[in-house]
BALOBA-1460 file (C-alpha; in Angstrom, 3 decimals):
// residues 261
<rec num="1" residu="x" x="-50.913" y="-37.197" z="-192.903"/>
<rec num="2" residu="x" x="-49.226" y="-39.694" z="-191.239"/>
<rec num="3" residu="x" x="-49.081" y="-43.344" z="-191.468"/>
<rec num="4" residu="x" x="-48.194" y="-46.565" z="-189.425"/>
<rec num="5" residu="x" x="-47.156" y="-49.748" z="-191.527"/>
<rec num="6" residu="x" x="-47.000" y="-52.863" z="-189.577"/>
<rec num="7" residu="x" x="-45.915" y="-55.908" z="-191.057"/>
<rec num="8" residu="x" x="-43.924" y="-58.547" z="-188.997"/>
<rec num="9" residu="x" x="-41.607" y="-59.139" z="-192.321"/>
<rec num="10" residu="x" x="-39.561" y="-56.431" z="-191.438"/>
<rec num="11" residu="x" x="-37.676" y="-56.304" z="-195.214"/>
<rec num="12" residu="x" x="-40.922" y="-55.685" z="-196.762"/>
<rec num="13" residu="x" x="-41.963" y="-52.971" z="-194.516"/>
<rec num="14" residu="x" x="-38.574" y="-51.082" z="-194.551"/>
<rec num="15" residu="x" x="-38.285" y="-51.633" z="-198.443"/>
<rec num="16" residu="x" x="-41.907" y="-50.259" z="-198.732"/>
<rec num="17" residu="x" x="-40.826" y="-47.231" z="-196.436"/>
<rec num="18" residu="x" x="-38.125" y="-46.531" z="-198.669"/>
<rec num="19" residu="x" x="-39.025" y="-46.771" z="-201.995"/>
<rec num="20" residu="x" x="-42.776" y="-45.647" z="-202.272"/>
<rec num="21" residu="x" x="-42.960" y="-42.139" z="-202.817"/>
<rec num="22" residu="x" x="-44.972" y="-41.541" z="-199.987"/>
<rec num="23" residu="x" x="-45.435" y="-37.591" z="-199.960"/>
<rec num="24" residu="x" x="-46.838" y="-37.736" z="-203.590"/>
<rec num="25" residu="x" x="-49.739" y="-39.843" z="-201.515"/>
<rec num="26" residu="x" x="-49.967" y="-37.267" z="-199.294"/>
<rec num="27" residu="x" x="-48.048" y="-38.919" z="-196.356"/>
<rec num="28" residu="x" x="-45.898" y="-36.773" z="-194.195"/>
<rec num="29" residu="x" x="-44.465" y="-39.365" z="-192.020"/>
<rec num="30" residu="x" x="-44.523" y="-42.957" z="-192.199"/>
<rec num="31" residu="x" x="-43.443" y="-45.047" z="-188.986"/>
<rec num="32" residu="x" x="-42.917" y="-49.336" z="-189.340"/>
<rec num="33" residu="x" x="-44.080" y="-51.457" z="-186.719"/>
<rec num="34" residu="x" x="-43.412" y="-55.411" z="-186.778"/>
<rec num="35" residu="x" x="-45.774" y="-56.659" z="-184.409"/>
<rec num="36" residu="x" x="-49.094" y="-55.893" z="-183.062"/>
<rec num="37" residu="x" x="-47.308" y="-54.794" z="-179.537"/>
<rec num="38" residu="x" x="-45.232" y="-52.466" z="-181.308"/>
<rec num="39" residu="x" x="-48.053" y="-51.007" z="-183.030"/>
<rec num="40" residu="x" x="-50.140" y="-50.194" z="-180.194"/>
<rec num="41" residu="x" x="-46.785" y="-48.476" z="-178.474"/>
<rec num="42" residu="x" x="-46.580" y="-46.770" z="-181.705"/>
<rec num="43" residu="x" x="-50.242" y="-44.959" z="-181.751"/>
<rec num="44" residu="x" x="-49.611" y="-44.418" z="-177.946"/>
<rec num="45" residu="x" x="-46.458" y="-41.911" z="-178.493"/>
<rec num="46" residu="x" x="-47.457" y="-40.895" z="-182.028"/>
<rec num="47" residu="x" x="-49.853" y="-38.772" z="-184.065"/>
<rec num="48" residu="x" x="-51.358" y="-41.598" z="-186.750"/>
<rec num="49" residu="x" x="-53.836" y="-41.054" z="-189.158"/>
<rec num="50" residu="x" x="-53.550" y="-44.138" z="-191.303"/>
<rec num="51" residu="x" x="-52.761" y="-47.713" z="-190.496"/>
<rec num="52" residu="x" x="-51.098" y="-50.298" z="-193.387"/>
<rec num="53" residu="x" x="-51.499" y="-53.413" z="-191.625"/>
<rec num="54" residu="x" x="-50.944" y="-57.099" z="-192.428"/>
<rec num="55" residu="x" x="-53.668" y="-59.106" z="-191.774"/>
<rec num="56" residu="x" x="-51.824" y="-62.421" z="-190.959"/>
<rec num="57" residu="x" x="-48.975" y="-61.420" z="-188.321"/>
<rec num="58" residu="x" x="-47.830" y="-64.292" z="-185.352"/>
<rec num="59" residu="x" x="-49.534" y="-64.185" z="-182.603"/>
<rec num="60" residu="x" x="-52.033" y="-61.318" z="-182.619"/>
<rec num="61" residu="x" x="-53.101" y="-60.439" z="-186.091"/>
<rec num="62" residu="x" x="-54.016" y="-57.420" z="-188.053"/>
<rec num="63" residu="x" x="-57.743" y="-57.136" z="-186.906"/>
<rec num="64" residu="x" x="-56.666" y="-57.886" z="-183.297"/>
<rec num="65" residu="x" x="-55.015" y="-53.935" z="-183.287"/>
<rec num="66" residu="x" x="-57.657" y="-52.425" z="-185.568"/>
<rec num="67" residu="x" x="-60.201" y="-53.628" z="-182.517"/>
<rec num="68" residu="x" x="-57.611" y="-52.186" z="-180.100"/>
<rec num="69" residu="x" x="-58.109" y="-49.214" z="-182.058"/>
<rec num="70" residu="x" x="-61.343" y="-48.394" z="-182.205"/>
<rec num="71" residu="x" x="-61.606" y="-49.617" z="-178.401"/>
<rec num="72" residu="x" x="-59.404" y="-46.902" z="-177.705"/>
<rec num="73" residu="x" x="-61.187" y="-44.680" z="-179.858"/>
<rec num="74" residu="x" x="-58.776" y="-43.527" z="-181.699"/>
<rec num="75" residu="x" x="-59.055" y="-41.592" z="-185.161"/>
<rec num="76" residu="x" x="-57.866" y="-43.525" z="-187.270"/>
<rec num="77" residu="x" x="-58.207" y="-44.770" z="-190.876"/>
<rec num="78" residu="x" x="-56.786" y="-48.799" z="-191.993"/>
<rec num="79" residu="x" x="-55.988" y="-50.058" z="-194.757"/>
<rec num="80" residu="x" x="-55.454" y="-54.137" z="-194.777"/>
<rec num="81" residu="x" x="-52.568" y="-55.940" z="-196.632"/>
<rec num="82" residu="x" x="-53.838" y="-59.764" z="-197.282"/>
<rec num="83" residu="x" x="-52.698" y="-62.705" z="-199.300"/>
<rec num="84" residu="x" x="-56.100" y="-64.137" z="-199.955"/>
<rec num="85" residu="x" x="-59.413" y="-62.834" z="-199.800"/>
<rec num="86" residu="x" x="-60.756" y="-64.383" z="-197.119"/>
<rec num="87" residu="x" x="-65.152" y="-63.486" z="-196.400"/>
<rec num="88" residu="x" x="-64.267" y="-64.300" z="-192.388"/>
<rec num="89" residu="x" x="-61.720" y="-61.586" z="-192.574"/>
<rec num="90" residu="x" x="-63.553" y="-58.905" z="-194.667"/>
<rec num="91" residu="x" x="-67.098" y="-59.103" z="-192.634"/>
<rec num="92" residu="x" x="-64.715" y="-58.405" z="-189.288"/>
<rec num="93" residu="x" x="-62.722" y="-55.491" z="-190.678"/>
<rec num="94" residu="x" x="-65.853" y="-53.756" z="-191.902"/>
<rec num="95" residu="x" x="-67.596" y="-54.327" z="-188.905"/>
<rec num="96" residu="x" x="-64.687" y="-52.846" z="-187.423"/>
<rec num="97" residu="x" x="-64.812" y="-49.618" z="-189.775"/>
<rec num="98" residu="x" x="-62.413" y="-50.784" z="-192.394"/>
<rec num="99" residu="x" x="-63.161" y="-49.828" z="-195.961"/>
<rec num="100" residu="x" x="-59.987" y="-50.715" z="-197.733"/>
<rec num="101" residu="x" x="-58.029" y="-54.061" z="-198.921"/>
<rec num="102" residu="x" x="-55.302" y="-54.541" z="-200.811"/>
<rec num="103" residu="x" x="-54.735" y="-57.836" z="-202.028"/>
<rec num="104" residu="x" x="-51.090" y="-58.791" z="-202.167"/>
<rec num="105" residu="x" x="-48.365" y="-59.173" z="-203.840"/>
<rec num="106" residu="x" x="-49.145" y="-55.484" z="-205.223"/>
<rec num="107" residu="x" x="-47.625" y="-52.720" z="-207.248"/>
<rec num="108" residu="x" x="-46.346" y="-49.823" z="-204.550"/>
<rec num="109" residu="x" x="-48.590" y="-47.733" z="-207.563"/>
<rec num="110" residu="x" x="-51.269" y="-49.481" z="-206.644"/>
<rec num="111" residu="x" x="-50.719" y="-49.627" z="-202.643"/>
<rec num="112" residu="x" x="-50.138" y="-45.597" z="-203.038"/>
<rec num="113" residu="x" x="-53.479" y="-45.204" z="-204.779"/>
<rec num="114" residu="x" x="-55.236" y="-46.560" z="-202.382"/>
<rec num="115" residu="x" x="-54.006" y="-44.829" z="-199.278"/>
<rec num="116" residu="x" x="-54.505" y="-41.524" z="-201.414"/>
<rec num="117" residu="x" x="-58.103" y="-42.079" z="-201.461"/>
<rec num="118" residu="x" x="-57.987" y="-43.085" z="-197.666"/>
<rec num="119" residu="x" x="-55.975" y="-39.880" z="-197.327"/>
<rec num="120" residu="x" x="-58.959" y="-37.641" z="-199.453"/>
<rec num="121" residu="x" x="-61.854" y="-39.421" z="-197.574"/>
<rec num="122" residu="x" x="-60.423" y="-38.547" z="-194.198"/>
<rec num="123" residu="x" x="-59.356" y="-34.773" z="-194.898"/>
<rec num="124" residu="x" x="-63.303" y="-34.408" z="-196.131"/>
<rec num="125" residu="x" x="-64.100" y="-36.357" z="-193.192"/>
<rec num="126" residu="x" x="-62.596" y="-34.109" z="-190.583"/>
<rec num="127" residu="x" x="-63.396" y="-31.019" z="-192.562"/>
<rec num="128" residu="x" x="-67.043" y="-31.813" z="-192.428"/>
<rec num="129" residu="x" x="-66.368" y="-32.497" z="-188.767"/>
<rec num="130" residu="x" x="-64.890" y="-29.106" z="-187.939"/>
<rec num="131" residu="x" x="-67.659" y="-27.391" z="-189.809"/>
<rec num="132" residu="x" x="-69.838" y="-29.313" z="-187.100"/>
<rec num="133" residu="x" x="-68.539" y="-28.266" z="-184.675"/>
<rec num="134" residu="x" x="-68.195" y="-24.436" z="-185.892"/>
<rec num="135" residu="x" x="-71.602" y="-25.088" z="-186.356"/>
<rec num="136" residu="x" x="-71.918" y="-25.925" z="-182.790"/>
<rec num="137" residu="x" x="-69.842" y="-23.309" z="-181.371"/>
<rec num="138" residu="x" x="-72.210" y="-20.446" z="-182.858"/>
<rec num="139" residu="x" x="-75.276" y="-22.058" z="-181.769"/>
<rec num="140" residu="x" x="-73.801" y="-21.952" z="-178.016"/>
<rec num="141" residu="x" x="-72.676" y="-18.657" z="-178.633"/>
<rec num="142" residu="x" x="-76.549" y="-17.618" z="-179.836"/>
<rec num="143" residu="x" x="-77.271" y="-19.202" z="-176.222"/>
<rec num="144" residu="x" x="-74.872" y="-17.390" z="-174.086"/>
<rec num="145" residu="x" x="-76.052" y="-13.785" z="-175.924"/>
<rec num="146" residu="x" x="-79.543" y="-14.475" z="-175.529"/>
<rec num="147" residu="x" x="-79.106" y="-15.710" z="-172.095"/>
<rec num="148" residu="x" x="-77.665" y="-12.083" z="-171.550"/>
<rec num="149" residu="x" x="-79.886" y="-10.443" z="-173.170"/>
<rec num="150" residu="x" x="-82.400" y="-12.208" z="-170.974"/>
<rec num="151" residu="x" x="-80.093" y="-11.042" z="-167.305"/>
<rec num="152" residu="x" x="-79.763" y="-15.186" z="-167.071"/>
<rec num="153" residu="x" x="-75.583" y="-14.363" z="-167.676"/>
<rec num="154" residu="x" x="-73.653" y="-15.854" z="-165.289"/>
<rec num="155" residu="x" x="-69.796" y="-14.713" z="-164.234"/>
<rec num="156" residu="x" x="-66.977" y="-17.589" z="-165.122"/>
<rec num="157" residu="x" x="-66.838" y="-18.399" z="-161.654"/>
<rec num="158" residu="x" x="-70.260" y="-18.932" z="-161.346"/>
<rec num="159" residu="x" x="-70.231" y="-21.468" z="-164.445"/>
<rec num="160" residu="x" x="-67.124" y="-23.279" z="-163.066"/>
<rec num="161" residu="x" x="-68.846" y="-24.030" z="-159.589"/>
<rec num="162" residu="x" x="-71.514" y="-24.771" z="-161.617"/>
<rec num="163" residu="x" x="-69.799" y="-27.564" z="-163.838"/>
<rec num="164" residu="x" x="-67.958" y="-28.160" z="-160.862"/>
<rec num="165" residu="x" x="-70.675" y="-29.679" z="-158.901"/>
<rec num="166" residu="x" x="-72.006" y="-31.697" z="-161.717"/>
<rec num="167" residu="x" x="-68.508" y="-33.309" z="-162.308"/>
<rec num="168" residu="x" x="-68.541" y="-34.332" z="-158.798"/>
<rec num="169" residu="x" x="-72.259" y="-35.315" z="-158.557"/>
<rec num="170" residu="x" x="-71.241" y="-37.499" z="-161.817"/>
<rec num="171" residu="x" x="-68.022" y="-38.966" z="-161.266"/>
<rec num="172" residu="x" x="-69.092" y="-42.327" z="-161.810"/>
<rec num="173" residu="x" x="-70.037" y="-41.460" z="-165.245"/>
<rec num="174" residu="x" x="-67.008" y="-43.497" z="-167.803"/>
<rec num="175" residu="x" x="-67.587" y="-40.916" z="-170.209"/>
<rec num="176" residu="x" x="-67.570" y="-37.987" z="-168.376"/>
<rec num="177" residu="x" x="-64.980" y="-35.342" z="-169.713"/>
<rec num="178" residu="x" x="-64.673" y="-32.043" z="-171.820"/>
<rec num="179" residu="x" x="-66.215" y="-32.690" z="-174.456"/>
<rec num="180" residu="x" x="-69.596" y="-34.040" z="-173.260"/>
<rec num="181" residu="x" x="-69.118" y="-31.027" z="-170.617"/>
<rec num="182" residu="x" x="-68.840" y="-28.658" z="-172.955"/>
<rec num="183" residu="x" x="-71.618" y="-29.302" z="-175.275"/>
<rec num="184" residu="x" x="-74.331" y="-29.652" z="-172.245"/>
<rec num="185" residu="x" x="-73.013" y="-26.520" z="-170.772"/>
<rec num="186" residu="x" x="-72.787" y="-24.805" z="-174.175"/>
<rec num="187" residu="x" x="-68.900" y="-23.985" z="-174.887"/>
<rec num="188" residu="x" x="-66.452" y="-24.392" z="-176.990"/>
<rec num="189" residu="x" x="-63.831" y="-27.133" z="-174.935"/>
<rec num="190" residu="x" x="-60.951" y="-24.868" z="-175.394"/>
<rec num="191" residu="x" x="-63.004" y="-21.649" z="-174.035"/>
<rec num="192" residu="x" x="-63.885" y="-24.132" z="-171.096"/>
<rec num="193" residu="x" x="-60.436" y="-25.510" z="-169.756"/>
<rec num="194" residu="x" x="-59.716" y="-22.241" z="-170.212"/>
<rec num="195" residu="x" x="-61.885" y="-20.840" z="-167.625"/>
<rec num="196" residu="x" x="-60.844" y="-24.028" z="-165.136"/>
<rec num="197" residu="x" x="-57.432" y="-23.077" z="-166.029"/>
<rec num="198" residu="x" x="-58.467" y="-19.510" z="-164.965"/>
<rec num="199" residu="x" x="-60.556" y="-20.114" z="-161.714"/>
<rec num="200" residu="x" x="-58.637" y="-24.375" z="-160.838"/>
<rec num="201" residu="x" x="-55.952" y="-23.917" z="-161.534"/>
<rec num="202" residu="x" x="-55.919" y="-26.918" z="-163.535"/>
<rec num="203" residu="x" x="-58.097" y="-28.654" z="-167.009"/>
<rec num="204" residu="x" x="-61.296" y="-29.684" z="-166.939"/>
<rec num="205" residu="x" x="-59.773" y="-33.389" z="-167.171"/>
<rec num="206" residu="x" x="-57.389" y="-32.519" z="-164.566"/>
<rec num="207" residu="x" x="-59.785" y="-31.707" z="-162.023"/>
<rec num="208" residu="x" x="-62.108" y="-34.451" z="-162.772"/>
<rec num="209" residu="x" x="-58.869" y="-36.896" z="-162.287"/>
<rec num="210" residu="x" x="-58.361" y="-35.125" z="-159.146"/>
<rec num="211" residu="x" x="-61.754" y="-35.199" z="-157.870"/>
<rec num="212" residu="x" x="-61.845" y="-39.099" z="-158.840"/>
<rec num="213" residu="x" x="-58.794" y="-39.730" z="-156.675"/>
<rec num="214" residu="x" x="-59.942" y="-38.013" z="-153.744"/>
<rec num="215" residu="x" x="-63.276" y="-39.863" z="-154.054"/>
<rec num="216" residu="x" x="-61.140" y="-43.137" z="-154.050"/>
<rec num="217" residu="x" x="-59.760" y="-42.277" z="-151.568"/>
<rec num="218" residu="x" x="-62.101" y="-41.797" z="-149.138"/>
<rec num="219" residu="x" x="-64.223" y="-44.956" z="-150.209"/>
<rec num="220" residu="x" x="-60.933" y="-46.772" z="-150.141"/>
<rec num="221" residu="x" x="-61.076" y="-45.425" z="-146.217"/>
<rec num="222" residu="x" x="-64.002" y="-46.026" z="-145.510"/>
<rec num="223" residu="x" x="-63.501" y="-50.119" z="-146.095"/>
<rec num="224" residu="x" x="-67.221" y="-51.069" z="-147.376"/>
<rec num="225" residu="x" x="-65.848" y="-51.802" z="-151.182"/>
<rec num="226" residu="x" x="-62.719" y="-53.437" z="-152.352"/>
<rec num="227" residu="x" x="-60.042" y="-51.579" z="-154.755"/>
<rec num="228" residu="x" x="-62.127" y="-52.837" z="-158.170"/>
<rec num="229" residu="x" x="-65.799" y="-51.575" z="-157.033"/>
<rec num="230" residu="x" x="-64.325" y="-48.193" z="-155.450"/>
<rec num="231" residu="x" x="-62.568" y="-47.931" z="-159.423"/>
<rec num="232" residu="x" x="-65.900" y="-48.783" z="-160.996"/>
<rec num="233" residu="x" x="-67.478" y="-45.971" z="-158.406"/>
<rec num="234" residu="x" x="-65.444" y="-43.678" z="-159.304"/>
<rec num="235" residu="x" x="-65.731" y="-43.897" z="-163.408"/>
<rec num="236" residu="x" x="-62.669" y="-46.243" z="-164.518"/>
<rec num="237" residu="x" x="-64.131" y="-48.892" z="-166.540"/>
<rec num="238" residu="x" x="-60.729" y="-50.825" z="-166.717"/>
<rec num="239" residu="x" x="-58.780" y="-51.486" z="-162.964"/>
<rec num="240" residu="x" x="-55.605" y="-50.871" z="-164.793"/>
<rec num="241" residu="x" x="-56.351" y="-47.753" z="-165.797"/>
<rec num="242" residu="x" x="-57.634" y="-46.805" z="-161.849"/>
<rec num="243" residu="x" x="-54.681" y="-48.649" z="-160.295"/>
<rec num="244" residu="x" x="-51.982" y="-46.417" z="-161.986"/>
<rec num="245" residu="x" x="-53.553" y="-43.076" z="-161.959"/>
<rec num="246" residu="x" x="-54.061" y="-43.894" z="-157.904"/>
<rec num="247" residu="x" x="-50.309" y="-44.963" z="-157.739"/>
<rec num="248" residu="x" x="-49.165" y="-41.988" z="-159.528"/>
<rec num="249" residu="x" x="-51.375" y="-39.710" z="-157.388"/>
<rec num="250" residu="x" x="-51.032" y="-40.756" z="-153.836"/>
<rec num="251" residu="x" x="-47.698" y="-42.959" z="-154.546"/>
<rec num="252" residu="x" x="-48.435" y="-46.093" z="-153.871"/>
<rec num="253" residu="x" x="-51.636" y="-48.866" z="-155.232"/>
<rec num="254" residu="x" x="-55.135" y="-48.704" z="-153.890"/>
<rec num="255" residu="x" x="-55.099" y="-52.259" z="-152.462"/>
<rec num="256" residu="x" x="-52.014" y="-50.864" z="-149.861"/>
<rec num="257" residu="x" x="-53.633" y="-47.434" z="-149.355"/>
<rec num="258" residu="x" x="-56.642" y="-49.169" z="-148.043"/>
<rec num="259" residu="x" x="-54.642" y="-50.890" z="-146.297"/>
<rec num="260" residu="x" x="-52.855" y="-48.843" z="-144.532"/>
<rec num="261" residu="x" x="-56.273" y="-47.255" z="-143.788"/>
């Protein structure tokens, strides 16, 4: 497993990094952030399964980038470092899925314990997950067979025109993508962007990203909706996010392609 510790008193953190022994935990890897902005650029370029976070950090605190976290939706297990045990701070951080505290100053035996139990919880965790979704794959392979069995089989390139159309007609959708795709179409999400791969030339989240922009793009054209409706029409909940996929795609931002339009 691998962990993040931020904690803006960067001697702390680096001591803790060096002289816990962290694989006896079961870490891997750990990587030291010292503010909340470094954290989040952290998660961004790294694989983390476990966040050791300091509660009371200038500016943005600890819960600040645990909410940033879960916005994000990323998997990921925290662990809070606090000098006082504060009710105002405990009912946020398990509203925000936090289960662990430690209470500082603290033994590194005791800090090690804990994050071995946060390690154990979240290896069950994701077992139990990957069951589920063996559990699913098998069921959508008991589908597809009796679908054939039935003459209701259809060829891949059938299925991707198929999903094809329903990406487009739902484009709009935020939470459209393989996942969600693959379980109402009943396959397994690597099988699928697979078979895109095969007959697109590209992922399923490629093509939806390309389908999005061309959609823009043509609303952006046509001149009835300004830059942040056309992003919300096309399934971008956050401009930001809409503004620099459309640069990257067509090169320049949406405001100055309409423009030009």
């Amino acid at each position: 497993m691998r962990l993040l510790m931020v904690n803006d008193e960067v001697l702390t953190a680096e001591t803790m990094k060096e002289e816990i022994p962290w694989e006896q935990y079961g870490i891997e890897q750990v990587y030291t952030a010292y503010d909340v902005e470094a954290g989040k650029e952290c998660i961004r370029n790294n694989p983390v399964d476990i966040m050791l976070c300091d509660i009371e950090m200038p500016g943005e605190n600890g819960l600040a980038l645990l909410r940033w976290v879960r916005e994000n939706k990323k998997d990921i297990e925290c662990v809070f470092l606090t000098c006082h045990a504060s009710f105002a701070y405990a009912r946020e951080a398990i509203c925000l899925g936090c289960q662990d505290y430690i209470l500082i100053p603290a033994k590194y035996e005791e800090i090690g314990e804990v994050i071995q139990r946060v390690v154990q919880r979240l290896t069950k965790t994701r077992e139990a997950t990957r069951y589920q979704e063996y559990g699913k794959y098998m069921l959508q392979e008991q589908v597809l067979q009796e679908n054939e069995k039935q003459g209701k089989k259809k060829c891949p390139k059938e299925m991707v025109e198929e999903i094809s159309a329903y990406i487009i007609k739902n484009l709009g959708d935020c939470e459209l993508g393989v996942n969600g795709l693959a379980e109402r179409f009943y396959f397994h999400p690597v099988y699928l962007n697979r078979l895109f791969k095969k007959e697109k030339g590209v992922s399923v989240s490629q093509f939806i990203i390309n389908e999005r922009m061309k959609m823009a793009a043509s609303l952006l054209e046509l001149g009835d909706y300004n830059a942040n409706e056309v992003a919300e029409k096309v399934g971008y909940s956050h401009y930001t996010n809409f503004h620099n996929m459309f640069k990257k795609y067509y090169g320049c931002p949406p405001t100055r392609y309409q423009e030009k339009g």
